[in-house]
C-alpha positions as CSV (number, residue, x, y, z in Angstrom):
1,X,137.6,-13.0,30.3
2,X,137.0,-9.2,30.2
3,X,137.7,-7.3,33.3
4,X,134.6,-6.4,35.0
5,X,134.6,-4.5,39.2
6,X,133.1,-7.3,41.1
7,X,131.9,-4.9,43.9
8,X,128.5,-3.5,44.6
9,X,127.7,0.0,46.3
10,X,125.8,0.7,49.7
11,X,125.5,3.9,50.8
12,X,122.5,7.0,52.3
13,X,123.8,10.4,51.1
14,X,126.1,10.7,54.2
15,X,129.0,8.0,53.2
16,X,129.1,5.5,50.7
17,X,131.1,2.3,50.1
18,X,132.1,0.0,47.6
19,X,132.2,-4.0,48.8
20,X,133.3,-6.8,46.8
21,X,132.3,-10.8,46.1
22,X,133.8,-11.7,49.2
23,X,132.6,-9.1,51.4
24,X,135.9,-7.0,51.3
25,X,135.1,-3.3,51.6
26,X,137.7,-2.4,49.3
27,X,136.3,1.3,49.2
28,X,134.7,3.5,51.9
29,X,135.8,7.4,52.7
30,X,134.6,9.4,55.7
31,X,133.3,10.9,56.5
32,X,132.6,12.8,53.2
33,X,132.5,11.3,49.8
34,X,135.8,13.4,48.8
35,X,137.7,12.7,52.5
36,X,140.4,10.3,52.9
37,X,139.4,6.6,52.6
38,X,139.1,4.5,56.0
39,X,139.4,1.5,53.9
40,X,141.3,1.5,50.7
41,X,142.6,-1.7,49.4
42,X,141.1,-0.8,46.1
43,X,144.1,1.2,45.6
44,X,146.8,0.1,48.2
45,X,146.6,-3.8,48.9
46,X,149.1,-3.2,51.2
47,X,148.2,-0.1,53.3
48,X,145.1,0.6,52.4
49,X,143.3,-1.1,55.0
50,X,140.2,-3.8,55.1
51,X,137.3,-4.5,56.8
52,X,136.2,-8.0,56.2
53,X,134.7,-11.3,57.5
54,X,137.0,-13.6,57.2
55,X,135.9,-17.6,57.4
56,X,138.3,-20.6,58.6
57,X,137.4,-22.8,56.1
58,X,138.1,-22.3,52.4
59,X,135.8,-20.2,50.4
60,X,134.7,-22.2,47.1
61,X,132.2,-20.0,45.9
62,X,130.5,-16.3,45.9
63,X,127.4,-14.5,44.9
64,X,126.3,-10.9,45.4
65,X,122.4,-9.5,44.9
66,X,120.6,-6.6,46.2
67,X,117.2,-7.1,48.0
68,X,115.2,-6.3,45.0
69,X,114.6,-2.3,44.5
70,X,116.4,-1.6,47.8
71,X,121.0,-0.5,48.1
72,X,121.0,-3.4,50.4
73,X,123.5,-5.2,49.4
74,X,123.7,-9.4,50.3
75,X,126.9,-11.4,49.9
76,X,126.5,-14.9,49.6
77,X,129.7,-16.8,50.5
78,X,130.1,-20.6,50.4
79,X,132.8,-22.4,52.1
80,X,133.5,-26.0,52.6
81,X,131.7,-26.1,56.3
82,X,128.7,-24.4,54.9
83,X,127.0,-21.0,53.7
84,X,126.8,-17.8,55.4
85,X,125.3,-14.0,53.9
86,X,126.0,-10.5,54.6
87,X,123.6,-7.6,54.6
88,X,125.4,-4.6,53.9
89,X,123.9,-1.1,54.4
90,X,123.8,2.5,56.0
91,X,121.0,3.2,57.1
92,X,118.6,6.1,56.1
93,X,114.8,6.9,57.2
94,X,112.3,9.0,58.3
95,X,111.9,10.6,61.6
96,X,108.7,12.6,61.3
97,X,109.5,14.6,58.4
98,X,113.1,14.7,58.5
99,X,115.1,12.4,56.5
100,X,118.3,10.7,58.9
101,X,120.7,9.6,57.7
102,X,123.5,8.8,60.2
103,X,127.3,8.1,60.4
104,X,126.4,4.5,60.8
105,X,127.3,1.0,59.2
106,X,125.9,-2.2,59.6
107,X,126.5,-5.7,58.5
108,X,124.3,-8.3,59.3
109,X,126.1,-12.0,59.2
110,X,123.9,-15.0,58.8
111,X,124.1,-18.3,58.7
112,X,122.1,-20.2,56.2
113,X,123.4,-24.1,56.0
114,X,126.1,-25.7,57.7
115,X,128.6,-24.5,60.1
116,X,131.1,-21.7,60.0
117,X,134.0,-20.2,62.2
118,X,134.5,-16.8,61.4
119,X,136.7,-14.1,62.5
120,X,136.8,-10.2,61.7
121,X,139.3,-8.2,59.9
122,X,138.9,-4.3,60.9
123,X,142.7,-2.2,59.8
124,X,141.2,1.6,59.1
125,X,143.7,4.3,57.9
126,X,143.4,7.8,57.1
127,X,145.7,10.0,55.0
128,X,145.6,7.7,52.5
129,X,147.1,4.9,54.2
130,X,150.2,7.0,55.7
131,X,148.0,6.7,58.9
132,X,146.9,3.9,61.0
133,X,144.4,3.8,64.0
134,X,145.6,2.4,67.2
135,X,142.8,0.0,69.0
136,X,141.2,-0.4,72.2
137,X,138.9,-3.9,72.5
138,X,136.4,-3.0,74.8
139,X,133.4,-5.4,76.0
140,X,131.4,-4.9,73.4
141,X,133.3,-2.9,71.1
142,X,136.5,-2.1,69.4
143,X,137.5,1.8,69.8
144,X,139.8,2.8,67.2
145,X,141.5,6.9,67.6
146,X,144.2,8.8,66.0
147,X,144.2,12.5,66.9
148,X,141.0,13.1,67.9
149,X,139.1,11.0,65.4
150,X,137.7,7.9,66.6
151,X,135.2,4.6,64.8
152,X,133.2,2.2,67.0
153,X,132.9,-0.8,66.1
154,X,130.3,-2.3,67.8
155,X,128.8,-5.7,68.0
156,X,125.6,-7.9,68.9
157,X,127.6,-11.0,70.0
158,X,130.1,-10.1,72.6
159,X,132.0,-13.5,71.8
160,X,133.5,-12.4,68.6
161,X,135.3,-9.7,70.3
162,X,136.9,-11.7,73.0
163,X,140.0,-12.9,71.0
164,X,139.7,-10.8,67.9
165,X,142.6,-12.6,66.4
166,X,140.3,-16.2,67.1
167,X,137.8,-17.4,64.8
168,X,134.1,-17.7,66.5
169,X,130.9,-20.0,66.1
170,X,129.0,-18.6,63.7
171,X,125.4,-20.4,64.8
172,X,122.8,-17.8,64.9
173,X,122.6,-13.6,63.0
174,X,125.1,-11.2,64.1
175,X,125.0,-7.7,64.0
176,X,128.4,-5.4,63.5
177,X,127.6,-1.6,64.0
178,X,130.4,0.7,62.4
179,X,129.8,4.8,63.8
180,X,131.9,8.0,64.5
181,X,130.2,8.6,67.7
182,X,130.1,6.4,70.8
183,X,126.8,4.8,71.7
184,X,125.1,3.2,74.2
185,X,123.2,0.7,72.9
186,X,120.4,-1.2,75.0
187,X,120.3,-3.8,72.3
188,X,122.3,-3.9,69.2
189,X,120.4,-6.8,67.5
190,X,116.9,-5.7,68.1
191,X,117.8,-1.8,67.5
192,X,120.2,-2.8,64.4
193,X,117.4,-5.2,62.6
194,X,114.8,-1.9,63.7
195,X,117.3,-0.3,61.2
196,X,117.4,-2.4,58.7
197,X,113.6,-2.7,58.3
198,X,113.3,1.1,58.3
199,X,116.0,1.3,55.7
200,X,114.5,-1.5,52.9
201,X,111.1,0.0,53.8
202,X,112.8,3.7,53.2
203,X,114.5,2.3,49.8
204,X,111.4,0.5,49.0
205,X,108.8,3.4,49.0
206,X,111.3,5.6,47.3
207,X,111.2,3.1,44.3
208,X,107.4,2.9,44.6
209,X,107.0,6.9,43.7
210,X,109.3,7.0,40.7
211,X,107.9,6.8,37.1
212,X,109.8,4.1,35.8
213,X,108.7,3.1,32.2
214,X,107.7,-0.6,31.4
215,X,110.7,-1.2,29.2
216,X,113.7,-2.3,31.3
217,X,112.3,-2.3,34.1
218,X,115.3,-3.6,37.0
219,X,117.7,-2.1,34.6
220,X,116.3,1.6,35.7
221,X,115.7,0.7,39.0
222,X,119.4,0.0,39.3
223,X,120.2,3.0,37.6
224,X,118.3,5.2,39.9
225,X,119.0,3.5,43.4
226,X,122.8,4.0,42.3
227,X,122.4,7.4,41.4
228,X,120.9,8.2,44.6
229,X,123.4,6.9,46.6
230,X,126.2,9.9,44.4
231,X,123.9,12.8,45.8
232,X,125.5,13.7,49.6
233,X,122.9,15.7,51.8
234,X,123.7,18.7,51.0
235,X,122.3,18.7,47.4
236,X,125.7,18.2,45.7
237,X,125.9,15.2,43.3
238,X,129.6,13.7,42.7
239,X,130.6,11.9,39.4
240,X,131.5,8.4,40.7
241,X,132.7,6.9,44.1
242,X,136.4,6.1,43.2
243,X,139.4,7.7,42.1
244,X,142.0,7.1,40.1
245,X,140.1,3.9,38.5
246,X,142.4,3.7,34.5
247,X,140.0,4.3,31.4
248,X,142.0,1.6,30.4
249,X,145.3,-0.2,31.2
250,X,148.4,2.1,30.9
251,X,146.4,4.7,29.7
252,X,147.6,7.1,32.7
253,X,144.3,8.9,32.5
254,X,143.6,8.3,36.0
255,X,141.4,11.2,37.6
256,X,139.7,11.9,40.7
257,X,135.7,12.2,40.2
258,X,134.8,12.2,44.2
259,X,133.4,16.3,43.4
260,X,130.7,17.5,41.8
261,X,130.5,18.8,38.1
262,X,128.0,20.4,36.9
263,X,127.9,19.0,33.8
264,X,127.0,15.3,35.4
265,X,125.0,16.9,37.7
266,X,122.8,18.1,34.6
267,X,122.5,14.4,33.3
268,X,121.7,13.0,36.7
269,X,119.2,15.6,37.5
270,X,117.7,15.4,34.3
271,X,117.6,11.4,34.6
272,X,115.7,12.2,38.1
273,X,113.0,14.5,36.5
274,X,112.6,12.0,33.9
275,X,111.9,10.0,36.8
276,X,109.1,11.9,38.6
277,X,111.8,12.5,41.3
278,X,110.9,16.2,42.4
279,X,113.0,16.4,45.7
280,X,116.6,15.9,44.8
281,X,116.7,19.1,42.7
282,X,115.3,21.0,45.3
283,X,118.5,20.5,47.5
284,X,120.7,21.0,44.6
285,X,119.2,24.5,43.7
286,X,120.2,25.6,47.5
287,X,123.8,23.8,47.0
288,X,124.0,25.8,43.5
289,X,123.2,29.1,45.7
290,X,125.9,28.5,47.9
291,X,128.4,28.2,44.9
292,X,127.1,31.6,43.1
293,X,127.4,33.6,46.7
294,X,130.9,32.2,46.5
295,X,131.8,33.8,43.0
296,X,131.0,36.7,42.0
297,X,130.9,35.6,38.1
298,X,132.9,32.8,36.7
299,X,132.4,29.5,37.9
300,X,135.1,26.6,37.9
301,X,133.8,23.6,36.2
302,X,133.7,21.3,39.8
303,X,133.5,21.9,43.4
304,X,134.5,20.0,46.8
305,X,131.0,18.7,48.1
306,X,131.7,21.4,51.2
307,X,132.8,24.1,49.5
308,X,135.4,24.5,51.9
309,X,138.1,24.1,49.4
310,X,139.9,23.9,46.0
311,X,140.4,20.4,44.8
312,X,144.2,21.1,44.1
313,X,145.4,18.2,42.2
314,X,148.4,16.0,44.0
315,X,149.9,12.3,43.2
316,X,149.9,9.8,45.6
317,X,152.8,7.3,45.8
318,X,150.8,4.9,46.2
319,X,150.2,1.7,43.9
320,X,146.8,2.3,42.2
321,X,144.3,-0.5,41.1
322,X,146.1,-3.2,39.7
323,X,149.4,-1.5,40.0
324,X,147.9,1.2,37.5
325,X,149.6,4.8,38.1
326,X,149.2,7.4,38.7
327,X,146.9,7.9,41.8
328,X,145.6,11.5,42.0
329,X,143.6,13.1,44.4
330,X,141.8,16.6,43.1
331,X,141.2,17.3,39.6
332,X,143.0,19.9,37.8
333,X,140.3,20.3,35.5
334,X,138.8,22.7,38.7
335,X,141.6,25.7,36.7
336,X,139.2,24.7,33.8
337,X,137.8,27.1,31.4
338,X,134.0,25.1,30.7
339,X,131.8,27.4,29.6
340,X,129.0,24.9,28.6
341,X,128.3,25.0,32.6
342,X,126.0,28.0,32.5
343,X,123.4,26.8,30.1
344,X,123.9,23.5,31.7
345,X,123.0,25.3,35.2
346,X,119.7,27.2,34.2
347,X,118.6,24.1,31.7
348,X,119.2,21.9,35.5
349,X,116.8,24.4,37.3
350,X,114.5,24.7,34.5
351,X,112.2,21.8,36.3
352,X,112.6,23.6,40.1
353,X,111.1,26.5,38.4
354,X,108.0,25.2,36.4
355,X,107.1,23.1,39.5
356,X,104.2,24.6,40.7
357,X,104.2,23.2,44.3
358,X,107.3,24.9,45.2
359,X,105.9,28.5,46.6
360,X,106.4,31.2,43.7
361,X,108.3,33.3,46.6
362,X,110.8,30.5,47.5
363,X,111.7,30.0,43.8
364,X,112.4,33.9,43.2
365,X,115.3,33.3,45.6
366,X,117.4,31.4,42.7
367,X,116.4,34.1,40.3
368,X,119.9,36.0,41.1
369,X,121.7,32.7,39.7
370,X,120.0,32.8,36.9
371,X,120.6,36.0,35.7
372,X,123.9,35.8,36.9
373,X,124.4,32.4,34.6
374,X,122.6,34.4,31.6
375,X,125.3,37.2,32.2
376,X,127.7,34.3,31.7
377,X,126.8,32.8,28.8
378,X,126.6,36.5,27.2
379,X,130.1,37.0,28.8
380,X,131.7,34.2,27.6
381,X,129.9,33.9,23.9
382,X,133.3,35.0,22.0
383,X,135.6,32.7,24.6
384,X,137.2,29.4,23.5
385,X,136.8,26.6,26.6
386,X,138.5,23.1,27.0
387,X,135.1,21.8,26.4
388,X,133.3,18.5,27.9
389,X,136.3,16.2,27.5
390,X,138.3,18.7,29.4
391,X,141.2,19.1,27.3
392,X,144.0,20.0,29.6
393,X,146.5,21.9,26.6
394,X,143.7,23.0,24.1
395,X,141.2,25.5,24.1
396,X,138.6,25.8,21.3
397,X,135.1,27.3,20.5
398,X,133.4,23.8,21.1
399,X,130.0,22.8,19.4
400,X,128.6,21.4,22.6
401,X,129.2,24.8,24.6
402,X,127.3,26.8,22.0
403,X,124.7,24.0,22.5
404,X,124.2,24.6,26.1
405,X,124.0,28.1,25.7
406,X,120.9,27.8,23.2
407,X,119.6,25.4,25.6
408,X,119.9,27.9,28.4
409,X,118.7,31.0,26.5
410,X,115.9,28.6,26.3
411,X,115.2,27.8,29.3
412,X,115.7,31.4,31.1
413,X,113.0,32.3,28.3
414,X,110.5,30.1,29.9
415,X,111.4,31.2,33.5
416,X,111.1,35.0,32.4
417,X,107.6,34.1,31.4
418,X,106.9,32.4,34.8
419,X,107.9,35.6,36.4
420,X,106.8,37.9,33.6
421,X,110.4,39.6,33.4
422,X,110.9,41.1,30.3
423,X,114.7,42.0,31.3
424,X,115.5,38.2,31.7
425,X,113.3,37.9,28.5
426,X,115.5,40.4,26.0
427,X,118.7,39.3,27.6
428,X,118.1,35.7,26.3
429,X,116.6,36.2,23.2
430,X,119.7,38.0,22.2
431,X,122.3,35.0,23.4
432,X,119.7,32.9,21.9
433,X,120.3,34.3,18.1
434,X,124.0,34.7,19.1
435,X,124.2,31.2,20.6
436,X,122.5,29.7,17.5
437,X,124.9,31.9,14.8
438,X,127.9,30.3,17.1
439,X,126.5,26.3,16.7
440,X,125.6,27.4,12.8
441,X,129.7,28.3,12.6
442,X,130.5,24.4,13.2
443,X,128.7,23.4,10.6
444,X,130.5,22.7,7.1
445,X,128.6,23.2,4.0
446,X,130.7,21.3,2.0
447,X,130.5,18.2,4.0
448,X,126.9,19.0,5.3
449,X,128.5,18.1,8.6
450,X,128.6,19.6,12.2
451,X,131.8,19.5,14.0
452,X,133.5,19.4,17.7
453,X,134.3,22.9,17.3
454,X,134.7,25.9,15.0
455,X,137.4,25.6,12.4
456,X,138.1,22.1,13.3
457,X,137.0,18.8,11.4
458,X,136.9,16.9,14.0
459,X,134.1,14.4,14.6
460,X,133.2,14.1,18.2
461,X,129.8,11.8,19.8
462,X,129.0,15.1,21.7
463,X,127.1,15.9,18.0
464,X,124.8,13.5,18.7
465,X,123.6,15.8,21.3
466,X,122.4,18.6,18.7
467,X,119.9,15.5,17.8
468,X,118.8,14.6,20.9
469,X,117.9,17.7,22.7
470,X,116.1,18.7,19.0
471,X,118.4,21.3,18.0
472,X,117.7,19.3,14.5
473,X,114.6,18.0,14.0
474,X,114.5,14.5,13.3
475,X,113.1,14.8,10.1
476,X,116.1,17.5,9.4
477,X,118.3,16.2,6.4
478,X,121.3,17.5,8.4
479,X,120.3,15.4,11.4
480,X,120.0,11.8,8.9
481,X,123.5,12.4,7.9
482,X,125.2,13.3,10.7
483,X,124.0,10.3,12.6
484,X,125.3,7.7,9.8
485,X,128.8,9.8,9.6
486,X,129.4,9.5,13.4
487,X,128.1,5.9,13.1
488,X,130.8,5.1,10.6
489,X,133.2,6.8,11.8
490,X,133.4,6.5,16.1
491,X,130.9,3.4,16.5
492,X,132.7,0.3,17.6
493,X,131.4,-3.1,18.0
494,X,128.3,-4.3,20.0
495,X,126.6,-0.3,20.2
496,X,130.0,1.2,22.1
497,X,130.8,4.7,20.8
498,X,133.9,6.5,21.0
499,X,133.6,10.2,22.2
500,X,136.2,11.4,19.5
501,X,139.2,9.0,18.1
502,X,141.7,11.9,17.7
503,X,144.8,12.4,19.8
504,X,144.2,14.3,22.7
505,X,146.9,15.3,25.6
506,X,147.3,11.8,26.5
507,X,147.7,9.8,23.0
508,X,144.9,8.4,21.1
509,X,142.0,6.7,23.4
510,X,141.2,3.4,23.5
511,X,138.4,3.0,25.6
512,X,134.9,3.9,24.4
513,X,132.5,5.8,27.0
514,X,129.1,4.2,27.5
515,X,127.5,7.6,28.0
516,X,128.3,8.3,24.3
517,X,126.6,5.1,23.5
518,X,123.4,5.8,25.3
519,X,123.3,9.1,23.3
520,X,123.2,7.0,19.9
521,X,120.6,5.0,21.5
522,X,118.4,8.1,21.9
523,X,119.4,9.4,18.9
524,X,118.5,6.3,17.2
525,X,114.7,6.3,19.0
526,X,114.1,10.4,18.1
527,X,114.8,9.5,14.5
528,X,112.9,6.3,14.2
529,X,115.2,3.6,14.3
530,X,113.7,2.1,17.2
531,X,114.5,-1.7,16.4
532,X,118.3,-0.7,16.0
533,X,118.0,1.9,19.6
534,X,116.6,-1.5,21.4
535,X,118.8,-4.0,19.8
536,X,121.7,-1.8,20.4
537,X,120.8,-0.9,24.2
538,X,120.6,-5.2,24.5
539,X,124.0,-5.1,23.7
540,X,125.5,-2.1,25.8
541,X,123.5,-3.9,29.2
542,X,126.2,-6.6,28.5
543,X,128.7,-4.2,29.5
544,X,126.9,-4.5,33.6
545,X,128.9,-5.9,36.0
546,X,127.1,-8.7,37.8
547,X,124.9,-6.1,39.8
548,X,124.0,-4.2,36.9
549,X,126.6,-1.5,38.0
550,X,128.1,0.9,35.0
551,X,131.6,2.0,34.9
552,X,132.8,5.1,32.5
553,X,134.3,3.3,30.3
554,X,134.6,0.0,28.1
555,X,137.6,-1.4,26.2
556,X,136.0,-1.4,22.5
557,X,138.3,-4.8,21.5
558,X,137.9,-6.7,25.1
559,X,134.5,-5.6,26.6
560,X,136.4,-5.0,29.8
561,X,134.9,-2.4,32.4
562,X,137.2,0.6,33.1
563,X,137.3,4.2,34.6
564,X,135.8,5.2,37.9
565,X,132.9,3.1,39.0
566,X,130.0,3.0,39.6
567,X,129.6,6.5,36.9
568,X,127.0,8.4,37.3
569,X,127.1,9.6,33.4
570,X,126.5,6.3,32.3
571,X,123.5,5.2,34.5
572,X,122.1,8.5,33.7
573,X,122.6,7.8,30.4
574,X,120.8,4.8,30.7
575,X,117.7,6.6,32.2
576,X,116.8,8.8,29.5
577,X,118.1,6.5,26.4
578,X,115.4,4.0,27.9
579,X,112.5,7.0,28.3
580,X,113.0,8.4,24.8
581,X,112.8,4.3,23.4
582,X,109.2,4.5,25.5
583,X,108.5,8.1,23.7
584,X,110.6,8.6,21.3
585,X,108.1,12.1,20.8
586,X,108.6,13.4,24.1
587,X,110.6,17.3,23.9
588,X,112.6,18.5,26.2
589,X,111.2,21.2,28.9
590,X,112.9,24.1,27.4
591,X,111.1,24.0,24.1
């Protein structure tokens, strides 16, 4: 059987958590998305800590759903005395016209047939497991400090917290309320059910105002409610939940995505846009100002979702999922040298810009990044990078940079005209040509072939982008013939795509990335293969764990899931390979 994460993902822009089939949370970090985890056992078995409900009887089977277009997330568990489900979710809401969303966890445990003893499990650490919480059980509660940090735990049914270590009668719904902060509540049941109505309503309109095309319909839903759940109230947006998940067994290419790049941020933005969804960007464009007050030029590839630090990167000795080492916290690709991120910045903002409900006056704020981004791209136009697969000993002058910054030049043309500033106007015009002679450089005459980077043959699916964001035109020669050669040459079986099949720092990969293989699908749709784009995409949804969850990575000869999960580049990916199937004709904003 190929290896596939049986966890879900709940979460409201404040904290997120993965759970598994049996109601483990095997994941959860706080308070942040990049703090130390509460509850780790992903990683440590051992130390890591859990936070489960934990039945006398034998369990003989599982099943796990959301409540349809909603991150609640229900665990069905059936044991030999009967059946019981859990409602995970945090929840998040309106208040007037601010959005809340609290500190606050809540399971809801219900009986369904039968008859059950349960107990609870509750061991959080901090410092990665080197630190445990000492524990006070209170009447209705369980206070658990170290230092000056404290969790409640708090719950409906004052029974199950009179001998913790007992197992108790579970004959009607229970409510356990997980917070930072102690609270008085008048009722937990009646105010924690409140919560969970406002929070499948909140989830439920949010669905309703998206533009989600007719073709794979639950498939985008998924995509999106996940995605949401990566963006933390701030505006930033990080790459996945975990760290240190392998690409794929013994591989040692274990990295910490808990911060947000702004490459993914691009894809998940643009994904969102595609969407109709106008306000996540908003909050991004103010999170983007705070990171260009805080340079005066350069920017590093990443950031901490506070901006309060560096993401040095460290090794923990701990043991890693499925004994897979090593565990690193950080990510050294921070010390980068990624100069695709400018383009990639003013192409993200491009939508903030044109939207004409946003006051002209608030969107002249952001005009400083912009030119301060153009200034980059002319700046760094002569400078080899490490490129989008983040080579850690090689620098290069990579296709896919030189991409970014025509894609940028493009896009601060169309702002410049919004604001009628010729200055804006010249300065991109000339990256423009100079960005365009740079892309030109990678392309071999005698093979009629782009490549990864100048003076370099190597093939890389990152060329598949000079397709789809119509750098060639699909009637373009050029663009018929580099689709078949990357075809031939990085496609694996059932639509997976290798990014590039050369040795890089590590050895030669082995694990195909999905976000590759949604490129081919949309390259495939823009140049009218559209039976192959769908018949492919079948076979890439097969790669879904059992919630229609994405990881980074697949095994090409096992099918098994790997890398950090759930990835935001691959349900992204998703997004827009399933819009351009339903419009193939559609052009991006910047042209």
């Amino acid at each position: 059987m190929p290896h596939k994460y049986a966890m879900g993902i709940i979460g409201n822009g404040s904290w997120l958590a993965l759970i598994n089939n049996f109601g483990n949370v095997t994941w959860l970090c706080w308070p942040h998305f990049d703090s130390s985890f509460l509850f780790g056992n992903l990683l440590d078995k051992y130390n890591g800590g859990d936070y489960k409900i934990i039945p006398q009887s034998d369990i003989i089977n599982t099943f796990q759903r959301y409540l349809e277009d909603t991150n609640i997330l229900v665990t069905s568990i059936e044991t030999n005395n009967g059946t019981f489900e859990i409602n995970d979710f945090a929840p998040i809401f309106y208040s007037s016209s601010e959005l809340i969303r609290p500190h606050i966890f809540i399971r809801k445990i219900t009986p369904i047939k039968g008859y059950n003893l349960i107990k609870l499990q509750c061991t959080p650490t901090y410092q990665y497991g080197n630190q445990q919480y000492h524990t006070v059980v209170n009447e209705n509660s369980i206070h658990y400090y170290l230092n000056e940090k404290s969790i409640y735990v708090y719950c409906s049914n004052i029974q199950l917290f009179n001998d913790v270590a007992s197992f108790f009668a579970l004959d009607k719904p229970i409510y356990l309320v997980m917070t930072n902060e102690k609270n008085h509540w008048h009722n937990i049941a009646s105010e924690a059910e409140d919560l969970f109505i406002k929070t499948k309503n909140y989830w439920k309109e949010w669905v309703d105002n998206l533009a989600i095309p007719t073709l794979y319909k639950h498939e985008v839903i998924r995509s999106a409610l996940s995605l949401h759940l990566h963006v933390f109230n701030n505006g930033a947006i990080i790459a996945a939940a975990t760290t240190s998940l392998p690409e794929f067994l013994g591989s040692t290419r274990n990295w910490d995505y808990r911060f947000c790049w702004m490459r993914d941020s691009y894809y998940t933005l643009l994904a969102f846009d595609l969407l109709n969804n106008k306000e996540i960007i908003q909050k991004y464009a103010h999170y983007l100002s705070l990171i260009n007050e805080k340079y005066d030029e350069r920017w590093p590839p990443l950031h901490t979702i506070s901006l309060d630090r560096d993401p040095k990167e460290l090794e923990l000795n701990l043991p890693g999922y499925l004994n897979e080492k090593p565990v690193r916290i950080g990510n050294q690709a921070f010390e980068h040298i990624q100069n695709d991120i400018y383009g990639q910045v003013i192409t993200t903002l491009l939508p903030y810009f044109t939207n004409d409900k946003i006051p002209l006056e608030t969107r002249m704020q952001f005009l400083p990044l912009i030119r301060n981004m153009l200034n980059m791209i002319q700046k760094t136009m002569n400078e080899p990078d490490n490129g989008l697969w983040e080579f850690r000993g090689l620098k290069q002058f990579h296709c896919y940079t030189y991409l970014f910054h025509w894609a940028g030049c493009k896009s601060a043309l169309k702002i410049a005209d919004i604001f009628d500033d010729k200055l804006m106007f010249n300065h991109a015009t000339t990256n423009l040509s100079k960005a365009i002679d740079k892309i030109e450089c990678c392309f071999d005459k005698k093979s009629g072939l782009y490549y990864q980077a100048i003076g370099n043959k190597n093939l890389d699916a990152s060329l598949l982008q000079l397709i789809t964001m119509h750098y060639l035109k699909p009637d373009d020669p050029r663009a018929t013939h580099l689709l078949l050669t990357l075809e031939d040459k990085l496609s694996a079986e059932n639509g997976l795509f290798y990014r590039y099949i050369h040795e890089d720092d590590f050895g030669k990969p082995e694990a195909t990335f999905l976000i590759c293989a949604f490129w081919h699908v949309e390259a495939l749709a823009i140049m009218n293969y559209k039976d192959k784009a769908i018949a492919n995409l079948n076979k890439i949804l097969e790669y879904s764990n059992h919630l229609s969850l994405f990881s980074e990575d697949v095994h090409a000869k096992t099918g098994s899931q790997w890398g950090n999960f759930p990835q935001t580049y691959s349900h992204a990916g998703l997004i827009q390979a399933v819009n351009v199937i339903h419009n193939p004709n559609k052009m991006p904003l910047y042209l």
